[in-house]
C-alpha positions as a printed Julia matrix, in Angstrom:
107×3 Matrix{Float64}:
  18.07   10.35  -11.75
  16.85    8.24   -8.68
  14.7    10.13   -6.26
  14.73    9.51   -2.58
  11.33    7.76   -1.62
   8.22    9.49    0.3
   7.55    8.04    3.06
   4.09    8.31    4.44
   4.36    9.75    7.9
   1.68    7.5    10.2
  -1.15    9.83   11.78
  -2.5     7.54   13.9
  -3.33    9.35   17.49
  -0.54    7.15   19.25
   2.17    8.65   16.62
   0.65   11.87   16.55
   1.24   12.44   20.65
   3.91   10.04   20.57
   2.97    8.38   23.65
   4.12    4.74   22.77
   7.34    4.93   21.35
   7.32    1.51   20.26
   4.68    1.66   18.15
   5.49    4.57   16.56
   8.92    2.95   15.84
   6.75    0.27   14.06
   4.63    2.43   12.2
   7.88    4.06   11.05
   9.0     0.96   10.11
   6.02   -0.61    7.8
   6.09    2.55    6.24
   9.62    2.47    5.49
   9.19   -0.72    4.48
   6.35    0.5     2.12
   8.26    3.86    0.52
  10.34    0.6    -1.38
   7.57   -1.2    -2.51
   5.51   -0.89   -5.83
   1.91   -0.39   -5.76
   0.57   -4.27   -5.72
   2.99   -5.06   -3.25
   1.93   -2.05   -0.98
  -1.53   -3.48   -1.34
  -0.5    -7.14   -1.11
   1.95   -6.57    1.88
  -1.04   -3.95    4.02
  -3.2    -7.03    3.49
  -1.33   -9.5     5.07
  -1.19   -7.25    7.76
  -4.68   -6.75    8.25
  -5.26  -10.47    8.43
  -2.97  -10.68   11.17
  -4.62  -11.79   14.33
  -3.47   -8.68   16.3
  -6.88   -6.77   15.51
  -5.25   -3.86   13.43
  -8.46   -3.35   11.1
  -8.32   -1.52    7.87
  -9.08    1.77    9.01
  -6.35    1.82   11.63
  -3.99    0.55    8.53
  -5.17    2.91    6.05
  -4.47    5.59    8.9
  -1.06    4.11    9.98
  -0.15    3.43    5.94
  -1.86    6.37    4.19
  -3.93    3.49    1.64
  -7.36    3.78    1.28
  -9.53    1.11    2.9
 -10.61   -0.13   -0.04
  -7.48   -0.29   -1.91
  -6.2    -2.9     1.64
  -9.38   -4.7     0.57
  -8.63   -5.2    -2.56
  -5.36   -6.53   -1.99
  -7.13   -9.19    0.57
  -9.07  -10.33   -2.59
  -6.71  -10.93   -4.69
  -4.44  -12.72   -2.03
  -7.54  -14.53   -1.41
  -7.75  -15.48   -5.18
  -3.73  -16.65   -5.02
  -3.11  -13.48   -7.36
  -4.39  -16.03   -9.92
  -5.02  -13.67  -13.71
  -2.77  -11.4   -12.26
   0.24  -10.51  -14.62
   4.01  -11.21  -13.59
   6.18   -8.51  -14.48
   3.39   -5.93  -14.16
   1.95   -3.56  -11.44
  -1.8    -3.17  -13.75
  -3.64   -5.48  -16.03
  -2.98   -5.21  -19.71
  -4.3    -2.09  -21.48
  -4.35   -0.27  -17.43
  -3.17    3.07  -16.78
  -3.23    5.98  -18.67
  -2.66    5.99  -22.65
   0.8     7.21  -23.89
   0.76   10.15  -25.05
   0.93    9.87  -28.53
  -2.23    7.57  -28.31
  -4.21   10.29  -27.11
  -3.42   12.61  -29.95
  -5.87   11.41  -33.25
  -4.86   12.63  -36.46
């Protein structure tokens, strides 16, 4: 069964009074954009953004996006690094996440 993706309603000020429609339409958009993305690629993609020369920093994007600051920062570090180490195929490093569950139970 294939859910319908969240998408992360912006609340920066300008969507929240909905002054500027056209921003709002493009905060609407990225996060769109984002609700079909996996979680490097949300980080990779927010990154990008906040190298942009437009002067969006990463607490406007974390507002607009709903990522945490350091979680945009991250993803500039590893874009920095080329995504060298980083496995294809994978969102997390070998041996990340949480164990399966029958790993958990000892006997």
């Amino acid at each position: 069964m294939i859910t319908e993706p969240i998408i992360h309603q912006c609340e920066c000020e300008t969507c929240q009074v909905g002054f500027d429609v056209e921003i709002k339409e493009r905060h609407q958009r990225i996060n769109l954009f984002l609700s079909r993305l996996n979680e490097p690629q949300r980080r990779w993609y927010v990154a990008t953004l906040s190298e942009d020369t437009n002067g969006t920093s990463d607490r406007q994007l974390a507002i607009i996006t709903g990522l945490d600051e350091k979680t945009i920062q991250h993803g500039k570090a590893e874009l920095k690094e080329q995504l060298s180490g980083l496995p294809l195929g994978r969102q997390r490093q070998v041996g990340g996440g949480r164990l399966r569950a029958e790993k958990k139970i000892r006997s």
